[in-house]
Jmol script that loads the backbone (N, CA, C; Angstrom):
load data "model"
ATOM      1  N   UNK A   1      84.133 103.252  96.521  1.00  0.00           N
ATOM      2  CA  UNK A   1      82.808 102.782  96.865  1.00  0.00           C
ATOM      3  C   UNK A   1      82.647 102.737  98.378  1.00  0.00           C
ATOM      4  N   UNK A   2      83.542 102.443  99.355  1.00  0.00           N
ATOM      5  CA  UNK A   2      83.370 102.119 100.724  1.00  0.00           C
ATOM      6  C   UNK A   2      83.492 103.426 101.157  1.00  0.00           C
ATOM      7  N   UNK A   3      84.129 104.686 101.216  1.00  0.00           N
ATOM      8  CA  UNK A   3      84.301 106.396 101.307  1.00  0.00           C
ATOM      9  C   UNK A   3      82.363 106.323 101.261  1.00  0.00           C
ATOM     10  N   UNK A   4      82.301 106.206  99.586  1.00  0.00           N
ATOM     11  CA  UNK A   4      80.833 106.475  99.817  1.00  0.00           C
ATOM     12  C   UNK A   4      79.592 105.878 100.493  1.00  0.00           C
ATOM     13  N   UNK A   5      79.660 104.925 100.987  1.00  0.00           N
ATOM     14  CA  UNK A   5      78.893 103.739 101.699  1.00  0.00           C
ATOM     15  C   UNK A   5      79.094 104.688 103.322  1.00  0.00           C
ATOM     16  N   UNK A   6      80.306 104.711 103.390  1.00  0.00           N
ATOM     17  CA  UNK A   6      80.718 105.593 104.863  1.00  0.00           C
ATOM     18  C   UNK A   6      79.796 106.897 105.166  1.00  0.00           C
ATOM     19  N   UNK A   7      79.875 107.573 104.030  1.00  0.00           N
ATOM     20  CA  UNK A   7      79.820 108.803 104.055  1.00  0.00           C
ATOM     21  C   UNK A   7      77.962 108.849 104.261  1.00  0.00           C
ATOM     22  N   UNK A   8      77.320 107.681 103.236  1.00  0.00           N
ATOM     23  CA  UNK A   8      75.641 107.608 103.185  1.00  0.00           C
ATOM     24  C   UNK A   8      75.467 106.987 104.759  1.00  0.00           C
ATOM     25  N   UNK A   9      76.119 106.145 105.321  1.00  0.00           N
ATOM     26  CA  UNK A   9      75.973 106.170 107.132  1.00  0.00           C
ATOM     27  C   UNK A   9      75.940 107.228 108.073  1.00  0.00           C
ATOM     28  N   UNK A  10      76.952 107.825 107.231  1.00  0.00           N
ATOM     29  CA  UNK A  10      77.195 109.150 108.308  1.00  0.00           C
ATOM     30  C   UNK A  10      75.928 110.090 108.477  1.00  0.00           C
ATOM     31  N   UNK A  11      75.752 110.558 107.006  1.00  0.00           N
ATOM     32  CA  UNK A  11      74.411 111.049 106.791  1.00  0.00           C
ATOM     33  C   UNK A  11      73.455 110.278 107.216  1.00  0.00           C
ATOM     34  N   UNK A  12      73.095 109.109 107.073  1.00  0.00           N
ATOM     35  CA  UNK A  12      71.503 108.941 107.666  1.00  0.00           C
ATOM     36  C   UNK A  12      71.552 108.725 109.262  1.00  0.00           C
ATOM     37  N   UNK A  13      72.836 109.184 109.759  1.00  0.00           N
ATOM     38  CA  UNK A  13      73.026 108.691 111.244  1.00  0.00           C
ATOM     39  C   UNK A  13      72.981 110.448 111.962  1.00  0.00           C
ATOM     40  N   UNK A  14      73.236 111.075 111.094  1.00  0.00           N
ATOM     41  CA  UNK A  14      73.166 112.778 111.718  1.00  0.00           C
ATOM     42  C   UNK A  14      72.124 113.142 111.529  1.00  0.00           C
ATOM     43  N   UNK A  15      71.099 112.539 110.437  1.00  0.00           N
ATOM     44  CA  UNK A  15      69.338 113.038 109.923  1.00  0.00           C
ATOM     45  C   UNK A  15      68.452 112.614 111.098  1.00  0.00           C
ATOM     46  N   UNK A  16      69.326 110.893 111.574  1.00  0.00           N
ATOM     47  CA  UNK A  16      68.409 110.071 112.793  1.00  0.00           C
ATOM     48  C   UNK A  16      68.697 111.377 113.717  1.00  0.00           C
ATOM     49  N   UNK A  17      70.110 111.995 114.196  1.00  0.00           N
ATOM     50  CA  UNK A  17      69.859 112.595 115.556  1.00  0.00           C
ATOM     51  C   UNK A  17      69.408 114.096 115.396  1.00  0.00           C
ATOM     52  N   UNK A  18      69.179 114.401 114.438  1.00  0.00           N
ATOM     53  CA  UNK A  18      68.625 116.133 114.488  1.00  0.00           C
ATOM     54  C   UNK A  18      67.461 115.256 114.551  1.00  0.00           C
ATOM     55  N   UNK A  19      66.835 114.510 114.205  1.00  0.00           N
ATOM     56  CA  UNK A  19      65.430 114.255 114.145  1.00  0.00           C
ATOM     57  C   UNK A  19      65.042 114.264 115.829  1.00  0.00           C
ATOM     58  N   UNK A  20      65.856 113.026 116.296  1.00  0.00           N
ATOM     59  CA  UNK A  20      65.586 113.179 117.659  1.00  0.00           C
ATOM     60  C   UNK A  20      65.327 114.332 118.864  1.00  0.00           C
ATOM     61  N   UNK A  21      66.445 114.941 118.396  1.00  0.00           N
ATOM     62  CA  UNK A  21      67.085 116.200 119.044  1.00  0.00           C
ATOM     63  C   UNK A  21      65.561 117.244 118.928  1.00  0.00           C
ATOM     64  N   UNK A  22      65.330 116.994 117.325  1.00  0.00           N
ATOM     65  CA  UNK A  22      64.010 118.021 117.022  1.00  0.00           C
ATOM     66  C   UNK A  22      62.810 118.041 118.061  1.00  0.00           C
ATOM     67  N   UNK A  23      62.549 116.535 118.047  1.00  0.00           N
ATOM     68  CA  UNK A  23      61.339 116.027 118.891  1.00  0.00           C
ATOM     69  C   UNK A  23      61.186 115.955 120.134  1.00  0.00           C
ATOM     70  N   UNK A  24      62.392 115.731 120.782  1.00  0.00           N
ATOM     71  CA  UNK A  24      62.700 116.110 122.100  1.00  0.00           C
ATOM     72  C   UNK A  24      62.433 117.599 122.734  1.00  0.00           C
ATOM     73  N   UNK A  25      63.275 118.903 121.796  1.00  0.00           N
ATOM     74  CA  UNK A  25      62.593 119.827 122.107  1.00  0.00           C
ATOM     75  C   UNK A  25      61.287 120.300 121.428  1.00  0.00           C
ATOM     76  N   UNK A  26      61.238 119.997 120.897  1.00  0.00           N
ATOM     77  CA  UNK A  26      59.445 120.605 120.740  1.00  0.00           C
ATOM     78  C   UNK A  26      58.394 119.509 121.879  1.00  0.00           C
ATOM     79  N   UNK A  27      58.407 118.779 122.360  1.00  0.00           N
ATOM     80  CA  UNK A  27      58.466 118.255 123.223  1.00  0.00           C
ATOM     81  C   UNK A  27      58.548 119.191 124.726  1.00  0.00           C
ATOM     82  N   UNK A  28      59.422 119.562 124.560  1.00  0.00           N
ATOM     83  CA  UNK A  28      60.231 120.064 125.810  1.00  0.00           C
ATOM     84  C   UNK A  28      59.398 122.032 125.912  1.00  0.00           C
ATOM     85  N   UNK A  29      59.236 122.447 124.401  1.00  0.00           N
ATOM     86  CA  UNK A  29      58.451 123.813 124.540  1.00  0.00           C
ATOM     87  C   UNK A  29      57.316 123.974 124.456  1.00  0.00           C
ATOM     88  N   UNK A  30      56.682 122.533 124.537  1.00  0.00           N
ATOM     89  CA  UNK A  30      54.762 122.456 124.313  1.00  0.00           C
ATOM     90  C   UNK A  30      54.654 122.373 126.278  1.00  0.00           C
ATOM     91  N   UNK A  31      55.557 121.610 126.630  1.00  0.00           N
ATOM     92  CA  UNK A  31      55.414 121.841 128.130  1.00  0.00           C
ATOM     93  C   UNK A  31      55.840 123.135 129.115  1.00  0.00           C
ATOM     94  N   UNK A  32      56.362 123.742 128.387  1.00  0.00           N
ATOM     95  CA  UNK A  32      57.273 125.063 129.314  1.00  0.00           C
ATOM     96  C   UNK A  32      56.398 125.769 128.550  1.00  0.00           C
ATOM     97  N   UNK A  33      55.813 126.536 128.448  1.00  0.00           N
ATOM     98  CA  UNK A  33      55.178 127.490 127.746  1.00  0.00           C
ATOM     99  C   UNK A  33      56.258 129.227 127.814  1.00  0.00           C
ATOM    100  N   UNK A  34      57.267 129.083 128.880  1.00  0.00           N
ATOM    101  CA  UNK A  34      58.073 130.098 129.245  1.00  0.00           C
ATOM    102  C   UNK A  34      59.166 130.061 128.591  1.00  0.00           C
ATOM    103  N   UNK A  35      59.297 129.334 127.204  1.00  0.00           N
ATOM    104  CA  UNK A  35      60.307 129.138 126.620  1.00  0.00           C
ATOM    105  C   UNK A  35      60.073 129.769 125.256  1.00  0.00           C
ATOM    106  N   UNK A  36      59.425 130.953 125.374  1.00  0.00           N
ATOM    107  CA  UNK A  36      58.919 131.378 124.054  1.00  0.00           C
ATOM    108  C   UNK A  36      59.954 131.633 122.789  1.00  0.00           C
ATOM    109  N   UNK A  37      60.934 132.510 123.712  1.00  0.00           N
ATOM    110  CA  UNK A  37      61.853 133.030 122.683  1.00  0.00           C
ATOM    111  C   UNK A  37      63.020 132.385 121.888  1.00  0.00           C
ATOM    112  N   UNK A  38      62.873 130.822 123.053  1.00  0.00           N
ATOM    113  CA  UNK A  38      63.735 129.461 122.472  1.00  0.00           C
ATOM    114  C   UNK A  38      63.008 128.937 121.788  1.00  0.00           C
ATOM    115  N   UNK A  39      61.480 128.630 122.044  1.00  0.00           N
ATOM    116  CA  UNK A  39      60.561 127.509 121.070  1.00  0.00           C
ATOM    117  C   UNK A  39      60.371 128.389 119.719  1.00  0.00           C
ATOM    118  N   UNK A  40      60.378 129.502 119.740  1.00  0.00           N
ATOM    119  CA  UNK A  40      60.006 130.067 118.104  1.00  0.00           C
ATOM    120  C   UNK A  40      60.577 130.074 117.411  1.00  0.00           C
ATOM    121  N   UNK A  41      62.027 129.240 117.590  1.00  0.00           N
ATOM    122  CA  UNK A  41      62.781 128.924 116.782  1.00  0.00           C
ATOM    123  C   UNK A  41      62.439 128.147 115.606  1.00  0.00           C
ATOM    124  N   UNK A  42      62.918 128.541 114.025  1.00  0.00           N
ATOM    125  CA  UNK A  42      62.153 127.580 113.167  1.00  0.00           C
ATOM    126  C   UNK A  42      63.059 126.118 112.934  1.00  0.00           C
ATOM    127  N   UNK A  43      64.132 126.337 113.478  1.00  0.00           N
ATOM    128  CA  UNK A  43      65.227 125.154 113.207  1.00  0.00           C
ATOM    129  C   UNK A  43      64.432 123.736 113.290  1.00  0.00           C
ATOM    130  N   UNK A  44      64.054 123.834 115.008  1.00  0.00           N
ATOM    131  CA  UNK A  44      63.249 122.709 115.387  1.00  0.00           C
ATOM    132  C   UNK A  44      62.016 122.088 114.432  1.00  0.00           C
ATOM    133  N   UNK A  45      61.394 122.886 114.261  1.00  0.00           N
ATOM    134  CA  UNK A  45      60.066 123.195 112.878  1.00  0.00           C
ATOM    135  C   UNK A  45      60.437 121.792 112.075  1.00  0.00           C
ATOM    136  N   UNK A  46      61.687 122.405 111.242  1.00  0.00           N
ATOM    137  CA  UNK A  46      62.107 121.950 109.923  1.00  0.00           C
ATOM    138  C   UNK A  46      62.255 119.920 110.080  1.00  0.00           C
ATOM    139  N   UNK A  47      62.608 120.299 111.273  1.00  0.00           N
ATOM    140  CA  UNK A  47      63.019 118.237 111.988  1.00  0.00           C
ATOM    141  C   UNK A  47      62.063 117.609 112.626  1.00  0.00           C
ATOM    142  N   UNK A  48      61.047 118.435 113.093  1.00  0.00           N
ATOM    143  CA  UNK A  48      60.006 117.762 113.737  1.00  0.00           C
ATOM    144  C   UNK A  48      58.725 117.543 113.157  1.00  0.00           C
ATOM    145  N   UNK A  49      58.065 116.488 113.175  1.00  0.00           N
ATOM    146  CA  UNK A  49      56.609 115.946 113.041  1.00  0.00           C
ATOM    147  C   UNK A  49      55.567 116.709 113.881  1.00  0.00           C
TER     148      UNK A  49
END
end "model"
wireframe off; spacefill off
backbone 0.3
color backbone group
């Protein structure tokens, strides 16, 4: 039971930082407009609001 308690932390603690990570750069390619071929990435897409 505590493995799995660990393991559901771990996960909602790596979902919190791609989330962040997401928002930060899309963030970061609405202002650079010269970042085309980095912002069209769909990765970011999938994590960000």
């Amino acid at each position: 039971v505590l493995i799995l308690l660990v393991a559901f932390a771990f996960a909602c603690g790596l979902n919190q930082l791609f989330w962040y990570y997401a928002k930060m750069k899309k963030a970061e390619c609405e202002q650079d407009p010269g970042l085309d071929d980095y912002c069209s990435k769909d990765i970011f897409k999938h994590f960000s609001k």
